[in-house]
C-alpha positions as a Markdown table, in Angstrom:
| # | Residue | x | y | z |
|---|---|---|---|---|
| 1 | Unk | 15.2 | 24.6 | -14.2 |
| 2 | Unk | 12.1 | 25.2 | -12.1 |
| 3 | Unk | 9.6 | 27.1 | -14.1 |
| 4 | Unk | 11.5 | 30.1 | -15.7 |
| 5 | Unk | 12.8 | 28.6 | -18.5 |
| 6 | Unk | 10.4 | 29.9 | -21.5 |
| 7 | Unk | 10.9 | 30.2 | -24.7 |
| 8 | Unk | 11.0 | 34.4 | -25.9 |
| 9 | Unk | 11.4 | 33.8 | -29.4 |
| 10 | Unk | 7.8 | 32.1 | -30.2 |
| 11 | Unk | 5.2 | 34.3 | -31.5 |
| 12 | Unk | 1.9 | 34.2 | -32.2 |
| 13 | Unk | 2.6 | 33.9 | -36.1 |
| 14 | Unk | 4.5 | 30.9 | -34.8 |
| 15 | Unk | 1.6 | 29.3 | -34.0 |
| 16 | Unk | -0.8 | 30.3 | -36.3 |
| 17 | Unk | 1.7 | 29.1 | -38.9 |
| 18 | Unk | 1.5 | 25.6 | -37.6 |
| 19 | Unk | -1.9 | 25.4 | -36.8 |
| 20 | Unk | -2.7 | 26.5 | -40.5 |
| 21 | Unk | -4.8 | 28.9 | -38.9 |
| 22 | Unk | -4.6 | 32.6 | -38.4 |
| 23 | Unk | -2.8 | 35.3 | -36.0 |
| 24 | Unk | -6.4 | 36.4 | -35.0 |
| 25 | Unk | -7.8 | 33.1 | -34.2 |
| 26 | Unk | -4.7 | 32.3 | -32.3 |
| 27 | Unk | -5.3 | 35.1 | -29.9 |
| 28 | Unk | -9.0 | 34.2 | -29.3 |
| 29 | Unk | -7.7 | 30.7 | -28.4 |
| 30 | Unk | -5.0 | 32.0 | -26.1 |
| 31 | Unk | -6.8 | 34.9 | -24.7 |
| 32 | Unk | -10.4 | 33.0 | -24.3 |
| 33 | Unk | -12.2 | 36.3 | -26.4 |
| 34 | Unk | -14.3 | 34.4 | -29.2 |
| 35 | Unk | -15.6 | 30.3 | -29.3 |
| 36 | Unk | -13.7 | 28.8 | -32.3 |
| 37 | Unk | -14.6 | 25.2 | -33.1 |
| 38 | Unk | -13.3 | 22.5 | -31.3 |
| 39 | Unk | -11.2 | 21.2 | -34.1 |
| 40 | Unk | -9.8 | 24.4 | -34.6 |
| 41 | Unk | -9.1 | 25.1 | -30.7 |
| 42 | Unk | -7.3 | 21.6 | -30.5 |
| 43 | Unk | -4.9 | 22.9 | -33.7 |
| 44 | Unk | -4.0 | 26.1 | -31.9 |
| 45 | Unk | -3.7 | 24.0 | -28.1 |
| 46 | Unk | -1.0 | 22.1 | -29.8 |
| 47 | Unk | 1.1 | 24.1 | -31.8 |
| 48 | Unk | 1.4 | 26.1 | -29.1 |
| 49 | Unk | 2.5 | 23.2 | -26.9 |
| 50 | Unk | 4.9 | 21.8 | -29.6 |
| 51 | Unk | 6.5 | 25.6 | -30.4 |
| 52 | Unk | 6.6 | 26.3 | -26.5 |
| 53 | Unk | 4.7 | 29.4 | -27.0 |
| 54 | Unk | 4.3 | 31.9 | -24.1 |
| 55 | Unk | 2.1 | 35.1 | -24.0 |
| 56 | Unk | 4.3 | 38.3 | -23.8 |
| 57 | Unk | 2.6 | 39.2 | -20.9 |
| 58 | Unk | 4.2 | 36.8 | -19.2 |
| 59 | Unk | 7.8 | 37.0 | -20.3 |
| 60 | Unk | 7.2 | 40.4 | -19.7 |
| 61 | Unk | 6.1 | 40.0 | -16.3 |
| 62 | Unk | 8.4 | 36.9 | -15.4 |
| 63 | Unk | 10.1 | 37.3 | -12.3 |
| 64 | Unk | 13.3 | 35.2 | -11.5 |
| 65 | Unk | 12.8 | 34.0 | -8.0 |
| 66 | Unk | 9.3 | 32.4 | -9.3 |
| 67 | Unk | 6.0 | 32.8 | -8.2 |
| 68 | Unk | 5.9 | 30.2 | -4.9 |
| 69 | Unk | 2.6 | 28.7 | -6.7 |
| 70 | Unk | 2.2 | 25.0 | -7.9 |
| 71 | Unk | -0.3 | 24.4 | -10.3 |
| 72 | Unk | -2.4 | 21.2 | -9.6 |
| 73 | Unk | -4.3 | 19.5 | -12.7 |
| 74 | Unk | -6.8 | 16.9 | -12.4 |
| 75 | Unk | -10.3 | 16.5 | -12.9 |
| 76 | Unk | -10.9 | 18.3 | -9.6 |
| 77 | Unk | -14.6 | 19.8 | -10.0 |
| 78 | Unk | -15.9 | 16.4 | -12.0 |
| 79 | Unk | -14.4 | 13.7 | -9.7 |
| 80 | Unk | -15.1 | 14.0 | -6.0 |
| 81 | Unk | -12.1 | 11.4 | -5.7 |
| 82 | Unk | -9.8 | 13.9 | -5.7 |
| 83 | Unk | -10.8 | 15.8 | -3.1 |
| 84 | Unk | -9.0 | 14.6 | -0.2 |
| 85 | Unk | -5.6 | 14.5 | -2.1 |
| 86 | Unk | -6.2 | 18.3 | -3.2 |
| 87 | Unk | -6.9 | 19.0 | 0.1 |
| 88 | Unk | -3.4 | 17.0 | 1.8 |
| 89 | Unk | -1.5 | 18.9 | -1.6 |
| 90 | Unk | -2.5 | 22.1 | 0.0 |
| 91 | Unk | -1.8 | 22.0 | 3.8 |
| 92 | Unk | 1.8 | 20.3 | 2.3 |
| 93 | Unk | 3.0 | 23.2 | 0.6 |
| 94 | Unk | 1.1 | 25.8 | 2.6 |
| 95 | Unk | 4.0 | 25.0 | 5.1 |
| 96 | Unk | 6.7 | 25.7 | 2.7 |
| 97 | Unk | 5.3 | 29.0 | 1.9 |
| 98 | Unk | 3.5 | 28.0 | -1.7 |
| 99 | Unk | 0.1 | 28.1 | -2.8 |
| 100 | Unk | -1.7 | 26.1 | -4.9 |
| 101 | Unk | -3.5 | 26.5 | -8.3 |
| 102 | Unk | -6.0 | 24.6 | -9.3 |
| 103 | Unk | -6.8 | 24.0 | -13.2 |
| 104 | Unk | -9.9 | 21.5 | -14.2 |
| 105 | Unk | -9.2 | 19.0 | -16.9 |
| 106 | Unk | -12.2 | 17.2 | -17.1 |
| 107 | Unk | -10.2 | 13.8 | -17.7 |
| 108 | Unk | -10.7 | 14.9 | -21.9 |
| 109 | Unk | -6.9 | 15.4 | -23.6 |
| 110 | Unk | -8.1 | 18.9 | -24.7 |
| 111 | Unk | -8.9 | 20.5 | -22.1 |
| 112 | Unk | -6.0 | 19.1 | -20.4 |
| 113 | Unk | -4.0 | 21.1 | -22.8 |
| 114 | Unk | -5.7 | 24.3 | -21.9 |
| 115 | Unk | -5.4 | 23.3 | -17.8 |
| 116 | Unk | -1.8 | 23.4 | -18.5 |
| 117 | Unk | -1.6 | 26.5 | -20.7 |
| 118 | Unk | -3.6 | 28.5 | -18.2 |
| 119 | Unk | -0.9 | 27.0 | -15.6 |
| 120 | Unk | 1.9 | 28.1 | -17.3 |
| 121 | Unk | 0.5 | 31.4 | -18.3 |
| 122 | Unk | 0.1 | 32.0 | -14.7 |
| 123 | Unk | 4.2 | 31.4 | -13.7 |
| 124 | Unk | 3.4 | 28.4 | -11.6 |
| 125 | Unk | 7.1 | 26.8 | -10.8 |
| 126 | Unk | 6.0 | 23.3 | -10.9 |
| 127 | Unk | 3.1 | 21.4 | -11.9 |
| 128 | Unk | 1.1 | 18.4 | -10.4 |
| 129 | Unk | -0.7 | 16.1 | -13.2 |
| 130 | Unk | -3.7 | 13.5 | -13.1 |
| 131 | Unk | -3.0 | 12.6 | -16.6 |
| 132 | Unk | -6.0 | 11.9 | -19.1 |
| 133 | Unk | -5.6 | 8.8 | -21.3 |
| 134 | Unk | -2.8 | 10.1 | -23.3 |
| 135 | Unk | -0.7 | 13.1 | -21.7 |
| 136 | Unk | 2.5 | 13.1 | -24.2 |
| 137 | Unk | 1.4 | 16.5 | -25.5 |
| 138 | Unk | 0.6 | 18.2 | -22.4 |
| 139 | Unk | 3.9 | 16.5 | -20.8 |
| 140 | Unk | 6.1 | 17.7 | -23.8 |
| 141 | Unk | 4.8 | 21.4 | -23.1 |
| 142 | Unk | 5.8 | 21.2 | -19.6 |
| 143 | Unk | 8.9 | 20.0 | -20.9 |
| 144 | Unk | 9.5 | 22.6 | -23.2 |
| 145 | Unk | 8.6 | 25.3 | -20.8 |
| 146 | Unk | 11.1 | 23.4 | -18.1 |
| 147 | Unk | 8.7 | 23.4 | -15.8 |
| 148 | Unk | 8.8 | 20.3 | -13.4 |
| 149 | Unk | 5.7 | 18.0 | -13.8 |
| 150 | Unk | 5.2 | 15.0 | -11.0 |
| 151 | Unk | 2.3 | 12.5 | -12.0 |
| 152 | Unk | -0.5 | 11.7 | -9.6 |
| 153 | Unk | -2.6 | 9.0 | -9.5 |
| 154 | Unk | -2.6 | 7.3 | -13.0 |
| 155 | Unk | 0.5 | 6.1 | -14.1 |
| 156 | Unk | 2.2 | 7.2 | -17.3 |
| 157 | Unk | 5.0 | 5.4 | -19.4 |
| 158 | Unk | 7.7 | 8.7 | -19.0 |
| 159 | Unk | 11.1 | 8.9 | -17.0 |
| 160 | Unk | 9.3 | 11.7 | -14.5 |
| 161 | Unk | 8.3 | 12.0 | -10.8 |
| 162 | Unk | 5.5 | 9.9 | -10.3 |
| 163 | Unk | 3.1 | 8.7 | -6.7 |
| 164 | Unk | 0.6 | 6.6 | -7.7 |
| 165 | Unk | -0.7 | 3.8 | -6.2 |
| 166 | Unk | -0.8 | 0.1 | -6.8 |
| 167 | Unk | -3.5 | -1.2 | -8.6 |
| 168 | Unk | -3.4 | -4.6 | -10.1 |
| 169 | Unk | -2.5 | -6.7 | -7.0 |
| 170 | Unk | -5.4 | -4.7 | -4.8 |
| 171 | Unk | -8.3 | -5.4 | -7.7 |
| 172 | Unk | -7.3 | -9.0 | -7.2 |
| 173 | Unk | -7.7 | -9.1 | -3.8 |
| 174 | Unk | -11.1 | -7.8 | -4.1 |
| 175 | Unk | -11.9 | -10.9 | -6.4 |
| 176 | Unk | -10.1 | -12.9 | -4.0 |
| 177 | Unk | -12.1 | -11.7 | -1.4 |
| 178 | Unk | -15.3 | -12.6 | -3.1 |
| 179 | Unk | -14.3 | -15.7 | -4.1 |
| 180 | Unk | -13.9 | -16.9 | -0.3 |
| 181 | Unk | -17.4 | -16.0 | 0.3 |
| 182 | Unk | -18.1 | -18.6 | -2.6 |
| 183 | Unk | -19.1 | -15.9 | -5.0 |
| 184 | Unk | -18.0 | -17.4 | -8.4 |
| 185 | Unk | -19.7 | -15.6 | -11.2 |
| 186 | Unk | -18.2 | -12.0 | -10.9 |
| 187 | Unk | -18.8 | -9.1 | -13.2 |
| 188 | Unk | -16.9 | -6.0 | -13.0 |
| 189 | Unk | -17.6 | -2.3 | -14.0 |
| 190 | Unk | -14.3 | -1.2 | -15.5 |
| 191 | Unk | -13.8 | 2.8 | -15.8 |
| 192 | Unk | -13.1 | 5.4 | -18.4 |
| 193 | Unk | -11.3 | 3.7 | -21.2 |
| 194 | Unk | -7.6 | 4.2 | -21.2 |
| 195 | Unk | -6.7 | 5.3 | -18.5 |
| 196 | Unk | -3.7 | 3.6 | -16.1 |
| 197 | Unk | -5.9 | 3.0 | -13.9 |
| 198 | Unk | -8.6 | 1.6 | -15.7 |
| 199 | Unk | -6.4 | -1.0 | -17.3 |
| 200 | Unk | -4.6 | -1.7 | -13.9 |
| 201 | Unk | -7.7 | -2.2 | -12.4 |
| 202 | Unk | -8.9 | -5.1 | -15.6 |
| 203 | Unk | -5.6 | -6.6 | -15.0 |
| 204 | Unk | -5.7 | -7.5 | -12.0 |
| 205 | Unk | -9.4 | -8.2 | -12.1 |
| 206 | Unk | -8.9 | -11.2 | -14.7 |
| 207 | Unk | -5.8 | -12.0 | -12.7 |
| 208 | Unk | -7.5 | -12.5 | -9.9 |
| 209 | Unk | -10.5 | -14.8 | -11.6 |
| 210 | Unk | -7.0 | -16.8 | -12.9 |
| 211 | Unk | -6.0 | -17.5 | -9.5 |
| 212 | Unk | -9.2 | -19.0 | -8.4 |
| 213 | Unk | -10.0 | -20.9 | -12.0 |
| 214 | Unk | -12.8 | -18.5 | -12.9 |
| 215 | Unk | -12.9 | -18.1 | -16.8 |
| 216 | Unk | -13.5 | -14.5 | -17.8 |
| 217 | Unk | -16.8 | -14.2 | -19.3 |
| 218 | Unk | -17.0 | -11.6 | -21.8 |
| 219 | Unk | -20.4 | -10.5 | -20.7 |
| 220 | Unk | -19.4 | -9.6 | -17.5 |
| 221 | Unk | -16.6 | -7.1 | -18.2 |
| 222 | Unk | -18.3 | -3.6 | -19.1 |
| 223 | Unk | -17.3 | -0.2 | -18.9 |
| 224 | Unk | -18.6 | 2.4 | -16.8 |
| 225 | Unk | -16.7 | 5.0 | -18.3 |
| 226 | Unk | -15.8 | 6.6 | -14.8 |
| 227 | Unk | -19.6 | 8.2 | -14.2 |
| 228 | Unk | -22.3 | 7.4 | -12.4 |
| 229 | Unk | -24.8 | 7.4 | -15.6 |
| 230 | Unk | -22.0 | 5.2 | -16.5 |
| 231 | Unk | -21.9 | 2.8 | -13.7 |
| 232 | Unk | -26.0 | 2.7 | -13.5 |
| 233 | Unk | -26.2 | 1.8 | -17.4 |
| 234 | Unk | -23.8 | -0.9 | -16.9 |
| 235 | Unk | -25.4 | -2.6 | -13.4 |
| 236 | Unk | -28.3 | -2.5 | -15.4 |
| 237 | Unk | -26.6 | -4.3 | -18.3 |
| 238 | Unk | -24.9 | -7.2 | -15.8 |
| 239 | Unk | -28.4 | -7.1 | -13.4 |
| 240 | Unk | -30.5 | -7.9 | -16.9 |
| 241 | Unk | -28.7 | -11.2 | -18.3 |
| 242 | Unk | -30.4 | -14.1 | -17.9 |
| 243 | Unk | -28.1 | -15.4 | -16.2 |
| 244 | Unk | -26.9 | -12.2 | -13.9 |
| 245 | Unk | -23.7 | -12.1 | -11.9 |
| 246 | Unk | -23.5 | -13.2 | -7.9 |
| 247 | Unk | -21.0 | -10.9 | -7.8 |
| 248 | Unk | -19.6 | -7.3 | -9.0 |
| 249 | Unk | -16.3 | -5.5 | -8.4 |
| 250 | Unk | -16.5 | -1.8 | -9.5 |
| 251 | Unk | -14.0 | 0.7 | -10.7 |
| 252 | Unk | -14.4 | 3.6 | -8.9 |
| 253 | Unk | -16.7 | 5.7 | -6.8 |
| 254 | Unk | -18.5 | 7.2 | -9.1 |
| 255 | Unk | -19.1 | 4.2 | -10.5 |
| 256 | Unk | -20.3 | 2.1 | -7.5 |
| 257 | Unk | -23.2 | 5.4 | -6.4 |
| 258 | Unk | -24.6 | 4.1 | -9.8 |
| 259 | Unk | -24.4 | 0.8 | -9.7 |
| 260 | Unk | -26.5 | 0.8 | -5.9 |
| 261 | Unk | -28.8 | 2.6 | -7.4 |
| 262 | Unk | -29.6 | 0.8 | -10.2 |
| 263 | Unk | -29.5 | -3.0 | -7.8 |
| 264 | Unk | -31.9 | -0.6 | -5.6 |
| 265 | Unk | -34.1 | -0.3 | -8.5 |
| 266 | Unk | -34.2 | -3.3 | -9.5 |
| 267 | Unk | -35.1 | -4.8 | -5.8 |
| 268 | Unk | -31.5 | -6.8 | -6.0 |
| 269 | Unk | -30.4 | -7.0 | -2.4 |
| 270 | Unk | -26.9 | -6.2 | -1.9 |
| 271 | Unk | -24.4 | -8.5 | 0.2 |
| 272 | Unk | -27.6 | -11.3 | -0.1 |
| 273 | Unk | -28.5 | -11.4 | -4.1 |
| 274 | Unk | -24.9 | -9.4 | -5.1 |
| 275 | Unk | -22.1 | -9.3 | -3.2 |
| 276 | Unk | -20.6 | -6.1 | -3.8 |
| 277 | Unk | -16.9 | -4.7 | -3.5 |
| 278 | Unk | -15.4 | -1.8 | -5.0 |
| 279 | Unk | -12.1 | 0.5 | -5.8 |
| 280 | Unk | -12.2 | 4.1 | -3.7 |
| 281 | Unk | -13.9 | 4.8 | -0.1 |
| 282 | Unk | -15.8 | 8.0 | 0.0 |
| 283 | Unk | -16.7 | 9.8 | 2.9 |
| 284 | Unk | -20.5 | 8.5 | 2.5 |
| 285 | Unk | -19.7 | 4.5 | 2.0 |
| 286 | Unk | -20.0 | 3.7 | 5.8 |
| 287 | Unk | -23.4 | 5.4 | 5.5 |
| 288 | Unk | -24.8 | 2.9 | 2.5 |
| 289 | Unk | -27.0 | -0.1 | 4.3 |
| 290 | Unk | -25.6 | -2.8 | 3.7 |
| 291 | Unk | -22.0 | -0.6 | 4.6 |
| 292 | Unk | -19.8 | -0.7 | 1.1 |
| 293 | Unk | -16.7 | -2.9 | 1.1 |
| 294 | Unk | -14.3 | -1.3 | -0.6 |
| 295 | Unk | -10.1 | -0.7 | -1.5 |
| 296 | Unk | -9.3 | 2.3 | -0.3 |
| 297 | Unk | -6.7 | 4.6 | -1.7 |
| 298 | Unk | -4.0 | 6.6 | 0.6 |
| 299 | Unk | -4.9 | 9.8 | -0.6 |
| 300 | Unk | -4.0 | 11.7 | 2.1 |
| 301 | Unk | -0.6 | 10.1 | 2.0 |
| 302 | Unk | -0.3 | 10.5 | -1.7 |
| 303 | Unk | -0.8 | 14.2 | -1.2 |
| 304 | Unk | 2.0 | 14.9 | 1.0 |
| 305 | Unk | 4.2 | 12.6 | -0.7 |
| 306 | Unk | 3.3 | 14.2 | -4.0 |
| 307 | Unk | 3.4 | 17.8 | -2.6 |
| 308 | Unk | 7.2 | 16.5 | -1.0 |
| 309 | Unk | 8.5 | 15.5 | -4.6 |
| 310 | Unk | 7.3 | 18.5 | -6.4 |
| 311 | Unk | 9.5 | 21.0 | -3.6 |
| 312 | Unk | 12.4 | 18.2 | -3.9 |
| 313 | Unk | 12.6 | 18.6 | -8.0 |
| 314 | Unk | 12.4 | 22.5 | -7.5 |
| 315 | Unk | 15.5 | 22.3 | -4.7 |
| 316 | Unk | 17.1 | 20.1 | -7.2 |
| 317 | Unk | 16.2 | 20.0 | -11.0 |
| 318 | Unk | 18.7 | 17.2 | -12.3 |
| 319 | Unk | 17.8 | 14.2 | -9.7 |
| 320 | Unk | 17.1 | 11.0 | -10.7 |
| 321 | Unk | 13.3 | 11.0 | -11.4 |
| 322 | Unk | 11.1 | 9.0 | -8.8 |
| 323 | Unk | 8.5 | 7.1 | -8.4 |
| 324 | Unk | 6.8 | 6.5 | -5.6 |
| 325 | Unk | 3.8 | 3.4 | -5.4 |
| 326 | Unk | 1.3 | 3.4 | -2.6 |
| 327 | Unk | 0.0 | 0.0 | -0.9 |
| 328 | Unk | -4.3 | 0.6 | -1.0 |
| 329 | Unk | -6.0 | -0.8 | 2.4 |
| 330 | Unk | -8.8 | -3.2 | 2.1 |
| 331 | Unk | -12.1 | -1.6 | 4.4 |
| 332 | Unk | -14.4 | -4.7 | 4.7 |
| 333 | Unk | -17.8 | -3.7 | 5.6 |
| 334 | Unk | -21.2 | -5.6 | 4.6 |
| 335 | Unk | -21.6 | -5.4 | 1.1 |
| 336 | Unk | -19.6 | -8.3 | 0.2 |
| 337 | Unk | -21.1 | -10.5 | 2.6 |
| 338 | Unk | -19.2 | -10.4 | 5.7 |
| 339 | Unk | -21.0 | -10.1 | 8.5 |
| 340 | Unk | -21.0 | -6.5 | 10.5 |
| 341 | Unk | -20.3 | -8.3 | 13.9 |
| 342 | Unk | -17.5 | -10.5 | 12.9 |
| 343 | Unk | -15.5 | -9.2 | 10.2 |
| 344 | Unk | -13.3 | -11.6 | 9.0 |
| 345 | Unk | -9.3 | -10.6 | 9.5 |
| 346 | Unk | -7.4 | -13.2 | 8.2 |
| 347 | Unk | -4.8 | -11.4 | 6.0 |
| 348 | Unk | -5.3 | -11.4 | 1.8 |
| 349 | Unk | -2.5 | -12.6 | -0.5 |
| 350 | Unk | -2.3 | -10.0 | -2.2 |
| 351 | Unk | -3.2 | -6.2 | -0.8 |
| 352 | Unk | -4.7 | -4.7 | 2.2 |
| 353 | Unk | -1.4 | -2.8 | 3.6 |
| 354 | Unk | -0.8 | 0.4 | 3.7 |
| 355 | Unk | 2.9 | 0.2 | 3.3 |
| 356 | Unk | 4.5 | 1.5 | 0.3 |
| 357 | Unk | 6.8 | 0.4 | -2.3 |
| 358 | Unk | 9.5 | 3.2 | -3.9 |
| 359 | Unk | 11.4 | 2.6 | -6.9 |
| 360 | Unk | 14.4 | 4.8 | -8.1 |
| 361 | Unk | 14.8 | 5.1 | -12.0 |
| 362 | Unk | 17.8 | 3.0 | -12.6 |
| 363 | Unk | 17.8 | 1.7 | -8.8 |
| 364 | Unk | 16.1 | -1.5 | -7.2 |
| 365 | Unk | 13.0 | -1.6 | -5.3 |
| 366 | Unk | 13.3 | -0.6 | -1.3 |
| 367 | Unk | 11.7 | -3.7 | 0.8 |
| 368 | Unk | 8.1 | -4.1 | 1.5 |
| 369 | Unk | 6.6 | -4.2 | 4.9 |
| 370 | Unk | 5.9 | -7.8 | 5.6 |
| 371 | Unk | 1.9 | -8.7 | 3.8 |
| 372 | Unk | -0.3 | -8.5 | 6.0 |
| 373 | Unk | 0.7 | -5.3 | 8.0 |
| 374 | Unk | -0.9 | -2.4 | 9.0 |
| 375 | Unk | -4.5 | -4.0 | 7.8 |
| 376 | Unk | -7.7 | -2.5 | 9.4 |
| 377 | Unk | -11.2 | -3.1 | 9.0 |
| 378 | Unk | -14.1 | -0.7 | 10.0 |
């Protein structure tokens, strides 16, 4: 079903019963009218989810030809990632006559819980999740609540909708790349610890160092933890060694503003002392001197894709789920070490399309575009 499916015989006493707390501290969780600790918040967030509990507000209030709203979860407000994929989410369903609903959750598995809560509570007919580390609890809601979830972005190990994009084959072409402009000691700044993409991206970092008989150095693997404090700390860590890295391959965009700043800092000159390369373009990369090199994700695409599954799951609750994995485009600019008049085109091994790959649960893959297609530099 497609978002009216709640549960009427859940009550507050319900949950308090579980959460081995009380009816009055349950309705300061639910209705946001009094701080309770976070320990106690975190009791009450999931008994709710595992009891399926809706305010009678809503059930009063329920209306059986839904609201036309689809609720969008992701760490929207803390990571400026998103914002082109919220953006292509929004134009998509506009045209279908929905509107979308935004909830913050802050990549942290609490406040995930609440995103989706407040979601629900609102009547949203369908929901679109950038999971945290571990979303079983916020999926198992939905699930409850029969509300259609489709995963964006990060992977997650559940027989739903998902679009996310490839991750492990496009971090090795980034080592790749460095490695054929004789760069041999790389470092990378890995992201918020587990996280799909995070462990994606460490895959196919040390896969790539395998192909070109680089031994992984423990030293040179550190987390970043998805922040730009986080990616400063750790350029700082990697610049400091006595024996510092030629080369660094960085998580994300957060990430990499911090790690330029601390190499700026430190007088390290990128593309001539550190080659640089990293995971997400941003609208202000091509403004950087030397110009940032990095894999860029098809958010755009993964919007409208996304935003097409979620009204396709609605029109038809019982399909197969989906899932959908995007091709990321290599953008070679300067910070790796190519030079800005004569960017080097010769195709990678491994990534740098921006074809994409879909895979039906239960069904094979459809065919790839052939490697090397649809590649662009700027």
């Amino acid at each position: 079903m497609a978002g009216n499916g709640l549960r009427r015989d859940v009550t507050m006493a319900d949950v308090a019963r579980l959460a081995g707390v009380s009816i009055t501290t349950v309705s300061h969780v639910v209705n946001r009218t009094r701080r309770v600790s976070p320990a106690t918040e975190r009791a009450v967030l999931s008994a709710a989810a595992e009891t399926g509990y809706v305010p009678d507000q809503v059930v009063r209030s329920l209306r059986t030809t839904g609201s036309r709203t689809i609720g969008l979860a992701l760490s929207a407000i803390s990571n400026t990632h998103f914002a082109d994929l919220v953006r292509s989410v929004e134009r998509a369903l506009a045209r279908s006559g929905y509107s979308l609903l935004l909830a913050d959750t802050h990549d942290d598995e609490v406040q995930e819980l609440r995103a989706m809560n407040e979601l629900l509570t609102r009547r949203v007919d369908a929901v679109l999740l950038a999971p945290s580390a571990n979303p079983r609890r916020v999926l198992e809601h939905a699930r409850q609540r029969q509300v259609p979830v489709v995963i964006v972005d990060r992977a997650v190990d559940e027989n739903c909708d998902q679009v996310i994009v490839e991750n492990i084959e496009s971090t090795a072409a980034l080592v790749e790349h460095l490695v054929r402009h004789g760069r041999r000691r790389i470092a990378m700044i890995s992201g918020k610890p587990g996280l799909s993409t995070t462990d994606e991206r460490i895959r196919g970092f040390k896969r790539g160092l395998r192909a070109a008989g680089i031994r992984l150095r423990p030293e040179l693997l550190i987390g970043g933890d998805s922040t730009v404090d986080g990616g400063f700390t750790a350029a700082n860590t990697l610049l400091a060694l006595a024996k510092p890295p030629e080369a660094l391959l960085v998580g994300n965009n957060a990430m990499t503003i911090g790690a330029v700043h601390a190499a700026s800092d430190l007088g390290t000159r990128i593309s001539q002392d550190l080659a640089l390369v990293a995971f997400d373009d941003f609208e202000w990369a091509d403004f950087f001197r030397p110009r940032l090199t990095v894999m860029a994700q098809p958010l755009q695409a993964m919007g409208e894709q996304a935003a097409s599954m979620i009204l396709s799951r609605l029109a038809d609750p019982h399909a197969p789920a989906r899932k959908l994995v995007m091709r990321a485009e290599l953008r070679r600019r300067e910070s790796c070490g190519c030079d800005r008049e004569a960017l080097p085109l010769t195709p990678l091994t491994s990534a740098g399309s921006n074809s994409k790959r879909t895979q039906e649960t239960g069904a094979t893959r459809a065919p790839q575009q052939p490697r090397g297609a649809g590649r662009s530099a700027t």
